[in-house]
C-alpha positions as CSV (number, residue, x, y, z in Angstrom):
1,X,0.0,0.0,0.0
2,X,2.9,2.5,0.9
3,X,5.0,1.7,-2.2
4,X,2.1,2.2,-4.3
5,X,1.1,5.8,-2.5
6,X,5.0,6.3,-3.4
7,X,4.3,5.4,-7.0
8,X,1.3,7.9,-7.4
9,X,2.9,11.1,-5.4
10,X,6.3,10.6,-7.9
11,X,3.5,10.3,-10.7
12,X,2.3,13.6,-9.7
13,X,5.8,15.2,-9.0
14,X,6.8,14.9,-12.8
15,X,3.2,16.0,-14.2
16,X,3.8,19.2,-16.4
17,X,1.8,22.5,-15.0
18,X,-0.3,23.9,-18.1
19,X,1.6,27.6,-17.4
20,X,4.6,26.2,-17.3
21,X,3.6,24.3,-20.6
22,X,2.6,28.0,-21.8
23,X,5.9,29.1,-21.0
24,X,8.0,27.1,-22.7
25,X,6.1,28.0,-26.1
26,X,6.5,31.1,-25.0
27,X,10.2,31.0,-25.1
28,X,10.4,29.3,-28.2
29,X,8.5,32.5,-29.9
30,X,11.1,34.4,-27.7
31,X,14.0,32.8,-30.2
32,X,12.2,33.5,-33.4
33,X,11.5,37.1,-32.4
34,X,15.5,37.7,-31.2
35,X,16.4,35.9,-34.7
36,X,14.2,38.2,-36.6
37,X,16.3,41.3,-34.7
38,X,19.4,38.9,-35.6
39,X,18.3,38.7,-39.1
40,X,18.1,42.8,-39.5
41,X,21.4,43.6,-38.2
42,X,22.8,41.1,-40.6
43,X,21.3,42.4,-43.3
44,X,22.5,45.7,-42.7
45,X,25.8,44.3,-42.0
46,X,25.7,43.3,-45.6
47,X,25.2,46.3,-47.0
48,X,20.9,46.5,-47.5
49,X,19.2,49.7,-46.7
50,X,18.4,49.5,-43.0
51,X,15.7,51.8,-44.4
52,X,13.9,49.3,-46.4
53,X,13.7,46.5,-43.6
54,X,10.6,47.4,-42.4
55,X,9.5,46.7,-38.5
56,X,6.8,46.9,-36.2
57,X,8.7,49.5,-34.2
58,X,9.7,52.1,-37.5
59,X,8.9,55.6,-36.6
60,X,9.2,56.8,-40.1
61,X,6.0,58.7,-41.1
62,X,4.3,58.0,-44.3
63,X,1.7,60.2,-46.8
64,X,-0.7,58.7,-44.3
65,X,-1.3,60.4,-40.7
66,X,-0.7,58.0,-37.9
67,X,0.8,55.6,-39.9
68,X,4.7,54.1,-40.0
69,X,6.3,52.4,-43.7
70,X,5.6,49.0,-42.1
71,X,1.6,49.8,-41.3
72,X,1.5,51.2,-44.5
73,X,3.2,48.0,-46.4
74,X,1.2,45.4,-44.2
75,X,-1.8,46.0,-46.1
76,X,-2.3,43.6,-48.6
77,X,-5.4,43.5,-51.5
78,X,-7.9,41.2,-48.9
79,X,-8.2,43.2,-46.3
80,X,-10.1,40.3,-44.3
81,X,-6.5,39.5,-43.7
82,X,-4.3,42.1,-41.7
83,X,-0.8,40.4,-41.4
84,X,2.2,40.9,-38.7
85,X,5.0,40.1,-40.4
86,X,8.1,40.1,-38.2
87,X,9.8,42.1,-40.6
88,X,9.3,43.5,-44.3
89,X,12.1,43.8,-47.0
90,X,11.5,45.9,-49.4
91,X,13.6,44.3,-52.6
92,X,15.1,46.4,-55.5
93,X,16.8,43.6,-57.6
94,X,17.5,39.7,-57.8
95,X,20.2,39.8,-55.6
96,X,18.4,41.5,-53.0
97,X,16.0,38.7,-52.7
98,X,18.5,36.6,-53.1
99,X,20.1,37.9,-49.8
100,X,17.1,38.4,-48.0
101,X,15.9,34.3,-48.4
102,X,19.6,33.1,-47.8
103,X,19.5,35.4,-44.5
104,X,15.8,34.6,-43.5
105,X,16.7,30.3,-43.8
106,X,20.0,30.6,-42.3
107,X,17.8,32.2,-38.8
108,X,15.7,29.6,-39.3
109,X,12.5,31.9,-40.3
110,X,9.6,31.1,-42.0
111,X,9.3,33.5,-45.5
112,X,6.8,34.9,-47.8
113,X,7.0,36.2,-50.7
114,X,4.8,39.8,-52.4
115,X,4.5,41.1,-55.7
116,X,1.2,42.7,-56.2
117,X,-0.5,41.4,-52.9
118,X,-3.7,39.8,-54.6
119,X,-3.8,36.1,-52.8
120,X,-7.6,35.9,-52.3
121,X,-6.7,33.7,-49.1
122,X,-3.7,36.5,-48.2
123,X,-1.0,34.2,-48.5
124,X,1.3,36.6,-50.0
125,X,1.9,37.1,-46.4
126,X,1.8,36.2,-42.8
127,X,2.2,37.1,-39.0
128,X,5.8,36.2,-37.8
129,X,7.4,35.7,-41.4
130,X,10.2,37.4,-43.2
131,X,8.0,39.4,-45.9
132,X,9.8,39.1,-49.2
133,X,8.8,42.4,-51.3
134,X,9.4,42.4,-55.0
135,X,7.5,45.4,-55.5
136,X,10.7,47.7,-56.7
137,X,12.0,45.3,-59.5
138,X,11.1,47.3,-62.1
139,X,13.3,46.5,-64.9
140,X,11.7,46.3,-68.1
141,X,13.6,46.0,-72.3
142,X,11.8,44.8,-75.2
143,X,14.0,42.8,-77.7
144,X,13.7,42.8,-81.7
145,X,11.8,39.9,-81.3
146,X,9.0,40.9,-79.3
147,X,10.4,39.6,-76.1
148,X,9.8,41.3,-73.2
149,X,12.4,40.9,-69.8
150,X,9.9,42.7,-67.1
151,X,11.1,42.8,-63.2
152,X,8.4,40.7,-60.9
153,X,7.4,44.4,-59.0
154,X,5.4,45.4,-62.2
155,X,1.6,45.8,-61.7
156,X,-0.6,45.9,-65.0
157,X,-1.8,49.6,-64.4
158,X,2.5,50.5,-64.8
159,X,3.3,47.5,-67.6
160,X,0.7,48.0,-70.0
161,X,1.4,51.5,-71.4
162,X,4.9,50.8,-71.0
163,X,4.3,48.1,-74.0
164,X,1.5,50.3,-75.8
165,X,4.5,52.4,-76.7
166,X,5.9,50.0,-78.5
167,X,2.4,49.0,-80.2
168,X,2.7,45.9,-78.0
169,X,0.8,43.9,-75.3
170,X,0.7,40.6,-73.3
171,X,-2.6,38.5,-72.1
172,X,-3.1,41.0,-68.9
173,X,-5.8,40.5,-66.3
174,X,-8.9,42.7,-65.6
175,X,-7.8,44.3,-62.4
176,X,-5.2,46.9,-62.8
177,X,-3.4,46.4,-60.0
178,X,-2.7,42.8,-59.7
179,X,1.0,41.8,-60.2
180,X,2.7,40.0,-63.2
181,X,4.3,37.3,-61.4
182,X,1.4,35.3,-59.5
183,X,-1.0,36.0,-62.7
184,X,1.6,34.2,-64.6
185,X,2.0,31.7,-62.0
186,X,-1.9,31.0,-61.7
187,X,-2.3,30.6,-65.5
188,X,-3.3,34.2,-66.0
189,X,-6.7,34.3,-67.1
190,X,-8.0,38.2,-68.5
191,X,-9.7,40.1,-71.2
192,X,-7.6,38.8,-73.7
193,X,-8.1,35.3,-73.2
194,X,-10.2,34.2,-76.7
195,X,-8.0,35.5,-79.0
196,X,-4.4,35.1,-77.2
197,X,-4.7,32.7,-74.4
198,X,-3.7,32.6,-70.6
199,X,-0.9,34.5,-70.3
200,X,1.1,31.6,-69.1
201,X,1.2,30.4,-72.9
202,X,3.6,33.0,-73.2
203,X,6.5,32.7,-70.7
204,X,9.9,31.8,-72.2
205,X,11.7,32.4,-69.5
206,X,12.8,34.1,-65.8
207,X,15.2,34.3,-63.2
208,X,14.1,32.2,-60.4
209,X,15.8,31.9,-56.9
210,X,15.5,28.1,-55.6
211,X,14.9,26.5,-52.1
212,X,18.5,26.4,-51.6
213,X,19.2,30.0,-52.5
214,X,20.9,29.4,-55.5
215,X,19.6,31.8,-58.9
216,X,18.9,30.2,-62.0
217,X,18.0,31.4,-65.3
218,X,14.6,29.2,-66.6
219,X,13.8,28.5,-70.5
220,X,13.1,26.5,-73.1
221,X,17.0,24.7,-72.5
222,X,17.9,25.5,-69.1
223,X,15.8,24.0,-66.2
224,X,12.5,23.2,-68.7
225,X,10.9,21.2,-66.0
226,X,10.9,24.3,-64.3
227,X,9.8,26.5,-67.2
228,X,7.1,24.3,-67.4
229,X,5.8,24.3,-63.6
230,X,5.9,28.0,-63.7
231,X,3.6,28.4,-66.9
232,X,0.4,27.9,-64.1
233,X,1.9,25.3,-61.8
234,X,1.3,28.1,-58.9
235,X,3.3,30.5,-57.0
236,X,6.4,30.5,-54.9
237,X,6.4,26.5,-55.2
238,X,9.4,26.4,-57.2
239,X,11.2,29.4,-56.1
240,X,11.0,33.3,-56.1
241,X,10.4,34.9,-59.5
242,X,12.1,38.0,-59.9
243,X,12.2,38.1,-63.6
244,X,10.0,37.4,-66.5
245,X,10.2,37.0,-70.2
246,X,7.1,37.4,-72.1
247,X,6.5,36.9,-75.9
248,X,3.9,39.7,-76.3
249,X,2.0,40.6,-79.8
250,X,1.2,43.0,-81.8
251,X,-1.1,45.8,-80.2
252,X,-4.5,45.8,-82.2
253,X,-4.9,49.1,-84.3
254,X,-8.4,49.9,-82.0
255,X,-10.1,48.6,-79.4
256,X,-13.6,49.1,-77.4
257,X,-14.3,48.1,-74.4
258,X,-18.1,47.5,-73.6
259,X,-20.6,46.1,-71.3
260,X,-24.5,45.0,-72.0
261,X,-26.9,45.4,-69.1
262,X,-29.7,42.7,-68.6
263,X,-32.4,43.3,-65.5
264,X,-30.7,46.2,-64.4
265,X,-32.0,46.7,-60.7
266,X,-34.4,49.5,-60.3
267,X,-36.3,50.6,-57.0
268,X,-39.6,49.2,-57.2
269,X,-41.7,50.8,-54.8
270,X,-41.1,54.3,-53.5
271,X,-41.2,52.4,-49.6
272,X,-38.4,50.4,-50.6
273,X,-34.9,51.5,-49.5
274,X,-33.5,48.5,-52.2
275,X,-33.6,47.6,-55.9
276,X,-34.5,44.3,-57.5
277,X,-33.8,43.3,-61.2
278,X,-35.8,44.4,-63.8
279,X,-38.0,41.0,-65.9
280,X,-36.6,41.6,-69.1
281,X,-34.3,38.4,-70.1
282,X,-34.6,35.3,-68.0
283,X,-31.0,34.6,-67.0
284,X,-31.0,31.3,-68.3
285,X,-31.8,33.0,-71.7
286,X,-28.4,35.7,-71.0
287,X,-26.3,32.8,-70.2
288,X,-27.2,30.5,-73.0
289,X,-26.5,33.5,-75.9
290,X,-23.3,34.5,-74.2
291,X,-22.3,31.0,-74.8
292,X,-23.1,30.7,-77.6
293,X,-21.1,34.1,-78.4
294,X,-17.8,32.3,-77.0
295,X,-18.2,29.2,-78.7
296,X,-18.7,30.4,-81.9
297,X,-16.0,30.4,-84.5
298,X,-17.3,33.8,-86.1
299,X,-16.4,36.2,-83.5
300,X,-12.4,36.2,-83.3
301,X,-12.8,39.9,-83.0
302,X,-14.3,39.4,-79.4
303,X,-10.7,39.3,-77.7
304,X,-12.4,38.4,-74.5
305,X,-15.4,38.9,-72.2
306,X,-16.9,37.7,-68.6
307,X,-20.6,37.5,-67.5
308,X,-21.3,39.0,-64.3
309,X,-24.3,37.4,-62.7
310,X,-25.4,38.8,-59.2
311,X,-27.1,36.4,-56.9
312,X,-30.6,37.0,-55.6
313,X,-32.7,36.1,-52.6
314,X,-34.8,32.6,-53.2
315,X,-38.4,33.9,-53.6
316,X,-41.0,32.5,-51.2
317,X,-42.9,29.4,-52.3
318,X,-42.2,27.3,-55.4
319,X,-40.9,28.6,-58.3
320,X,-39.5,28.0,-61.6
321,X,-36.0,28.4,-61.8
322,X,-35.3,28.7,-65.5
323,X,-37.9,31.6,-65.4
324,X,-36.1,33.7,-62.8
325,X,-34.0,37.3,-63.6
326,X,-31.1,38.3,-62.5
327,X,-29.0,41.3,-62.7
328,X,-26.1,40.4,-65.8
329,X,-23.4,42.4,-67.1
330,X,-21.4,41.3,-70.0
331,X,-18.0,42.8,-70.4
332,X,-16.1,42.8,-73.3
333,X,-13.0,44.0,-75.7
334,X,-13.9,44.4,-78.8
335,X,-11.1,44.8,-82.3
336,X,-12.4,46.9,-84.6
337,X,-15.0,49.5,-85.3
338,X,-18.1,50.3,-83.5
339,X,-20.2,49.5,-86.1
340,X,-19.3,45.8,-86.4
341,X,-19.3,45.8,-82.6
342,X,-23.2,46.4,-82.8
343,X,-23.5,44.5,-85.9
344,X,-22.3,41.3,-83.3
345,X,-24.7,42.6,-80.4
346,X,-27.6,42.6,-82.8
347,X,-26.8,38.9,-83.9
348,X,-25.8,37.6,-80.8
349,X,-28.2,39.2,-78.4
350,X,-31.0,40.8,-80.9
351,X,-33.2,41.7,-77.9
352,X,-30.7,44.1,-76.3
353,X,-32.0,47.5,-77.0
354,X,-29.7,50.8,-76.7
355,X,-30.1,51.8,-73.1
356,X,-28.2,48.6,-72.0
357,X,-25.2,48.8,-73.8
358,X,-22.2,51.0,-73.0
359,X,-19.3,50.7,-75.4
360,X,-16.5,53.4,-74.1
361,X,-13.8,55.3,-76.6
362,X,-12.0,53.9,-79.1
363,X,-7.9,52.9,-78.2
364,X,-5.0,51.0,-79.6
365,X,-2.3,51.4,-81.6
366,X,-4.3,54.1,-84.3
367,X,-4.9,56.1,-81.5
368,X,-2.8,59.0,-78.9
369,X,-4.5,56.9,-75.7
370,X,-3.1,53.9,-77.0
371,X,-3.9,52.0,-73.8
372,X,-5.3,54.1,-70.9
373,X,-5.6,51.4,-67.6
374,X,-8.5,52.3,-67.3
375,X,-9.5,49.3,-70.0
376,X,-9.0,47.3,-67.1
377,X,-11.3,48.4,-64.3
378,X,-15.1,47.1,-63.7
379,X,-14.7,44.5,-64.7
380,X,-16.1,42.4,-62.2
381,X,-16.9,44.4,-58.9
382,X,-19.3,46.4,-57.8
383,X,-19.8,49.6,-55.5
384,X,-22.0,51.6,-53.3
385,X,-21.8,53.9,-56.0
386,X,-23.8,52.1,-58.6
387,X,-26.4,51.4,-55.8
388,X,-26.7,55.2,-55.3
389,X,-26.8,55.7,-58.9
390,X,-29.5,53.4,-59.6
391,X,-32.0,55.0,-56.6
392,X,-31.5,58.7,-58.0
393,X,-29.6,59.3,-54.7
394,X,-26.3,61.8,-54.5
395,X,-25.2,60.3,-51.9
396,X,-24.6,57.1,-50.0
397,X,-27.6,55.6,-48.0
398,X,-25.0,54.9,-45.2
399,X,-23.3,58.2,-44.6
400,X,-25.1,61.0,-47.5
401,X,-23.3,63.8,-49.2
402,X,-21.3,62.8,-52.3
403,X,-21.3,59.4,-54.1
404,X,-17.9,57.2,-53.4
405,X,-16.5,56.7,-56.6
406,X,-16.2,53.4,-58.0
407,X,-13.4,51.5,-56.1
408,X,-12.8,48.1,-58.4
409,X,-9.2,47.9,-57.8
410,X,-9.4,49.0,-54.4
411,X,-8.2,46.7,-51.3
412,X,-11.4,44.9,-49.6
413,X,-12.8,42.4,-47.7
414,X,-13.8,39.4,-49.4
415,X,-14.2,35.4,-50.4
416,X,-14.2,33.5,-53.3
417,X,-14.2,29.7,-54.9
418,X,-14.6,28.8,-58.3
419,X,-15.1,25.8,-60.6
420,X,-15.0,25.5,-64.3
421,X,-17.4,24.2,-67.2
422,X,-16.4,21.0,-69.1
423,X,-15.5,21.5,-72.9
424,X,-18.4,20.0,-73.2
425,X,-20.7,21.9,-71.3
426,X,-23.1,22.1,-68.8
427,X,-25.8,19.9,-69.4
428,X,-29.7,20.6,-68.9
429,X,-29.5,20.0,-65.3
430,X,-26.2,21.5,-64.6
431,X,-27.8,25.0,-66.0
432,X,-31.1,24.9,-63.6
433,X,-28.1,23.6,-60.6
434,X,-26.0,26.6,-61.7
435,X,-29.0,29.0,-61.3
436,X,-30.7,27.6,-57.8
437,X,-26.9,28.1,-56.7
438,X,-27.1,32.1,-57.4
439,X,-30.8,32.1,-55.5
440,X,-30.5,31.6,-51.9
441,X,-32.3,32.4,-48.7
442,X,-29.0,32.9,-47.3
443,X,-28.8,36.7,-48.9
444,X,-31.6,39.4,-49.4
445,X,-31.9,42.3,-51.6
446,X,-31.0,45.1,-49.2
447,X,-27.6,43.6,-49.0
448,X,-26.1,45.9,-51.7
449,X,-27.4,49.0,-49.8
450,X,-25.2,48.1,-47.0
451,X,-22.5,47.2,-49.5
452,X,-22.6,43.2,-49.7
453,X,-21.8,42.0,-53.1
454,X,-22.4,38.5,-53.9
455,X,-22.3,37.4,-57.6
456,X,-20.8,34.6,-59.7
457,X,-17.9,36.1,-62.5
458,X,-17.8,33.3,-65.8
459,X,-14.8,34.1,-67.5
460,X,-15.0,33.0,-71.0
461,X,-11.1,30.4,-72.3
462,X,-12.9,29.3,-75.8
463,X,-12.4,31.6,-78.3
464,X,-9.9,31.5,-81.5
465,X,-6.6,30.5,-79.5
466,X,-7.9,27.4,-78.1
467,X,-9.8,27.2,-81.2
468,X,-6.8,26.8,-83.7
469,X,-5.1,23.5,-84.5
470,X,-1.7,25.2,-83.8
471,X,0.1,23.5,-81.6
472,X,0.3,25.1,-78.2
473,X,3.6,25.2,-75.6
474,X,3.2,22.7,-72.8
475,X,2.0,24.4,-70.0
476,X,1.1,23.3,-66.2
477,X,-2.5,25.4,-66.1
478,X,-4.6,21.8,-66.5
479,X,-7.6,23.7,-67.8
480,X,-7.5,25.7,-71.2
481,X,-10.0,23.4,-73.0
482,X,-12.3,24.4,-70.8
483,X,-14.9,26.4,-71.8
484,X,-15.3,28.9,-68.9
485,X,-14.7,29.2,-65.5
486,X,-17.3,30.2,-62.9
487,X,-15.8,32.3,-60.2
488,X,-18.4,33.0,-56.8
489,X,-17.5,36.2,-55.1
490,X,-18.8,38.0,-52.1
491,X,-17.1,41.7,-51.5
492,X,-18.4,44.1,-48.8
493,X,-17.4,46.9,-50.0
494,X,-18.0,50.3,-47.7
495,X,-16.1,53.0,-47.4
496,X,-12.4,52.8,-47.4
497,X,-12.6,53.5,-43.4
498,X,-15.5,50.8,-43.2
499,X,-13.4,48.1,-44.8
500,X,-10.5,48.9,-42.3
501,X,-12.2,49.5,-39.2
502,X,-14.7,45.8,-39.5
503,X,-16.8,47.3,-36.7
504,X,-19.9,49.3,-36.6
505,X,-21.0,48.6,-39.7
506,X,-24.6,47.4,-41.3
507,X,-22.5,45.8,-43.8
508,X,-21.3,43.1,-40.9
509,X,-25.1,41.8,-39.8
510,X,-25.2,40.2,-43.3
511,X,-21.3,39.0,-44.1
512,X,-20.9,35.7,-42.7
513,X,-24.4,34.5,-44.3
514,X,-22.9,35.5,-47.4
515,X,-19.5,33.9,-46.8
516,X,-21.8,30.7,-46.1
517,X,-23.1,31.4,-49.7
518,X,-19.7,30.9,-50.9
519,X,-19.5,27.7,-49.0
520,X,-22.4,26.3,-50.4
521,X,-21.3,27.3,-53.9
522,X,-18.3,25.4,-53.6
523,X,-20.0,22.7,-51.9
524,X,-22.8,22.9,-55.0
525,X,-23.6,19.7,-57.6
526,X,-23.4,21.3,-60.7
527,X,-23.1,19.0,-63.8
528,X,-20.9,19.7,-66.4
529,X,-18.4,21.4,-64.1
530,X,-15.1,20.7,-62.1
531,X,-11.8,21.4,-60.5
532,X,-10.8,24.9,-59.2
533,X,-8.5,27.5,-60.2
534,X,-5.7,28.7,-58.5
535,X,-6.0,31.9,-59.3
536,X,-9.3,32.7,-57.1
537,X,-7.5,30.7,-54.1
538,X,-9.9,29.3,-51.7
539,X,-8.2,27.4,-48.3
540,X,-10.9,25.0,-48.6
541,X,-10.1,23.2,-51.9
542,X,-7.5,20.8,-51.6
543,X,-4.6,21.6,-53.5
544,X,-4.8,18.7,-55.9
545,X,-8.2,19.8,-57.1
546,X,-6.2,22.9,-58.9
547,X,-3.6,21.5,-60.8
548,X,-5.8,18.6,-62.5
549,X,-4.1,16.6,-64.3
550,X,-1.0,18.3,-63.4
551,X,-0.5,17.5,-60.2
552,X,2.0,14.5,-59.8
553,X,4.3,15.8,-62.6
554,X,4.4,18.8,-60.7
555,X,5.0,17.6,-57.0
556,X,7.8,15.5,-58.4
557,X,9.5,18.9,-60.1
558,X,9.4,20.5,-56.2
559,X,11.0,17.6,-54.7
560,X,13.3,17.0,-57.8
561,X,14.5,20.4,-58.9
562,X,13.8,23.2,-56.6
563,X,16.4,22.4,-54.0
564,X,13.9,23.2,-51.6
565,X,14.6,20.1,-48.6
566,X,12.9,21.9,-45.9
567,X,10.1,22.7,-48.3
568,X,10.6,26.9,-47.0
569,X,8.9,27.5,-50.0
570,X,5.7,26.9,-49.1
571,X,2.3,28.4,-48.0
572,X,-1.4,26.4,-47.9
573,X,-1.9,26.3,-51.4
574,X,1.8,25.8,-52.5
575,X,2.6,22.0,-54.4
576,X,3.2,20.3,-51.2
């Protein structure tokens, strides 16, 4: 009896106490925190701008009252996400990053890695990383060839009339302030799409910096496994892009942008401080011509278009799907003149009347605005400006006085998931699926008032490119014979103080319903569709589900080429 009290009170004697437990992760953060201070002073030691290592503690000022450089480069394009990294470097050139990940892995600290800051799931950065910033590569030549060596900082709003001088383009996105180097990396899917392809097609080369720190220059001879992987394999897996070359084309002698309206929301009663679509095309009806505009083989001059479709409350009762309206916005670039613009509008969508189609000036290489940025906004997002608009209001309903401007490129809170359609299609089923998917009792109509945006973005691949029997580089991105993909977005976007502050706002009562929208979007039977792309990153979707058939082929390139043994080049959504 005594031996075994002996027994139980030495049992107890060795049983760890839960603060103590506490502790001793507490000293383990202690060690990465005095690294990070390690990791500075050795970086200035070696000769990089102390002021460029951005820290919590900075006291330089910025444009912005009451904020340091390192609050002002936390911020990233979701701002659901608000990051502490330990430290920011700002990089200029290659062998900046080069130092900065050699330093970082050598203090044993996890990295990151920013070039426009557009992860949808803000894993362009992280609390308690090393943030690598390639924001101030700028380099940029054009060869005889067409070839274009562009440094990884370059957004699309500073590239694009860059190249317009030279009466050349690439496959750009539709938001002008996404970066070059994850677009590339997710595929790179845009307005240009039908007639040129992703923008991954494209890539003949760049200057990568592997897991082991070493630099490499990627093409057609050198490293192809790795040229490959790049060309939509996803970022940062194999290594830190800090330059790319691009094949670009010849910029078309004039272009128009455009959009058709179907439904637009109007404020049916007087009572009602909300708008609801308009009954004048079913949306089944909208989705079935714009198909049928992509798929065609007559319409090369379309260079690329999405649909906008903005999801509505279910009504009460039973009701007829297929016979339902809501609000749709087709965007569009157009080559060539007005006229044979509306000559396609009127064969493609002869019920479309004046009122609902916008087509903005003429640009291109005829023209002194060869390429304004502006192409690129709206197309996609809305604002509490539109709402205004549409109720006859000059101001907000939220705070009054004068209309916000549109903010499509500005940083918000937000979630998205996507899927594609099949080269085959959806079928009969998979339309009426599609549809009860954008009507749900999860969302109600005065959402947009309060600035909740919940729609689904299809983003038309089919088109010429794809199209031709040419034969096409290999690339990673598993998915160009798709026919579109379906992206489902929910943005609240308030003011800019709203989206910041995440408190106090009407805007908030509604947001996680919607964000349970998306969930059930993703989660949605829809026949005719599948995978996901990487480029509208959602943490939920496995990362197989992105890279297709891809996959294998490129998990064996990580382990096989990037050098990369303690996988530090890695995030959720990176290969492995």
């Amino acid at each position: 009896m005594s031996q075994r009290n002996e027994t139980t009170t030495e049992t107890k004697a060795i049983q760890p106490n839960p603060e103590t437990q506490r502790w001793g992760v507490l000293a383990v953060y202690a060690v990465a925190l005095h690294n990070a201070a390690l990791f500075r002073q050795d970086m200035v030691e070696k000769g990089f701008p102390a002021e460029r290592l951005l820290t919590a503690q900075d006291n330089h000022p910025t444009v912005l009252p009451g904020l340091n450089n390192y609050q002002a480069e936390s911020l990233i394009f979701n701002t659901r996400y608000q990051y502490h990294p330990f430290i920011i470097v700002m990089c200029e050139s290659t062998e900046e990053v080069q130092q900065a990940y050699k330093t970082a892995i050598e203090y044993n600290l996890p990295i990151r890695v920013r070039a426009g800051g557009h992860d949808h799931a803000g894993e362009c950065s992280g609390d308690n990383v090393v943030l690598i910033d390639v924001t101030g590569i700028k380099t940029f030549s054009l060869d005889d060839k067409g070839v274009a060596s562009i440094g990884a900082g370059y957004r699309f709003y500073q590239l694009t009339p860059k190249l317009a001088e030279k009466d050349r383009m690439i496959a750009h996105g539709t938001c002008a302030t996404v970066g070059l180097a994850g677009f590339v990396q997710g595929g790179g899917w845009g307005p240009w799409t039908r007639k040129h392809g992703m923008c991954c097609e494209y890539l003949t080369g760049a200057t990568v910096i592997l897991g082991d720190g070493s630099k490499v220059n990627v093409s057609e001879t050198e490293h192809p496994q790795l040229l490959w992987a790049l060309r939509g394999g996803g970022g940062m897996s194999y290594g830190i892009v800090t330059e790319l070359k691009l094949q670009t084309f010849e910029l078309p002698k004039e272009i128009h942008r455009f959009e058709i309206e179907w439904n637009r929301p109007v404020q049916a009663q007087t009572r009602h401080n909300y708008c609801t679509p308009q009954s004048n095309e079913t949306t089944l009806t909208v989705l079935k011509n714009w198909e049928k505009a992509i798929a065609s083989q007559n319409t090369a001059q379309l260079l690329g278009t999405n649909l906008k479709i903005n999801a509505i409350p279910a009504p009460e009762g039973n009701y007829d799907v297929t016979q339902l309206f809501h609000h749709c916005l087709m965007y569009g670039y157009w080559e060539g003149s007005e006229t044979e613009l509306l000559g396609f509008i009127k064969l493609y969508f002869p019920q479309v009347s004046a009122p609902q189609i916008t087509i903005h000036p003429a640009s291109g290489a005829g023209y002194d605005d060869k390429y304004n940025h502006q192409l690129m906004g709206n197309w996609g997002r809305n604002s509490l400006y539109d709402v205004s608009r549409r109720l006859g209001q000059t101001g907000t309903l939220a705070l009054g006085g004068t209309p916000f401007t549109p903010d499509y490129d500005a940083p918000a809170p937000h979630k998205i998931t996507s899927r594609f359609v099949d080269q085959t299609g959806l079928s009969e089923q998979g339309y009426q699926q599609l549809l009860h998917s954008l009507t749900s009792t999860l969302l109600q109509f005065e959402n947009e008032q309060q600035g909740l945006f919940s729609y689904v973005t299809l983003g038309a691949i089919q088109g010429e490119f794809y199209q031709q029997s040419q034969k096409l580089p290999q690339i990673a991105f598993p998915y160009r014979q798709c026919q579109y993909t379906i992206q489902y977005q929910t943005w609240w976007n308030e003011d800019i103080q709203k989206k910041i502050e995440q408190q106090d706002n009407l805007v908030y009562v509604d947001v996680n319903r919607a964000m349970d929208w998306i969930d059930t979007g993703r989660s949605a039977t829809i026949e005719g569709t599948h995978g996901a792309f990487i480029s509208f990153k959602d943490p939920a979707i496995p990362t197989e589900i992105y890279f297709g058939d891809s996959y294998q082929q490129l998990v064996k390139i990580k382990t096989t080429y990037v050098q990369d043994n303690f996988n530090h080049l890695r995030t959720r959504k990176t290969i492995i």
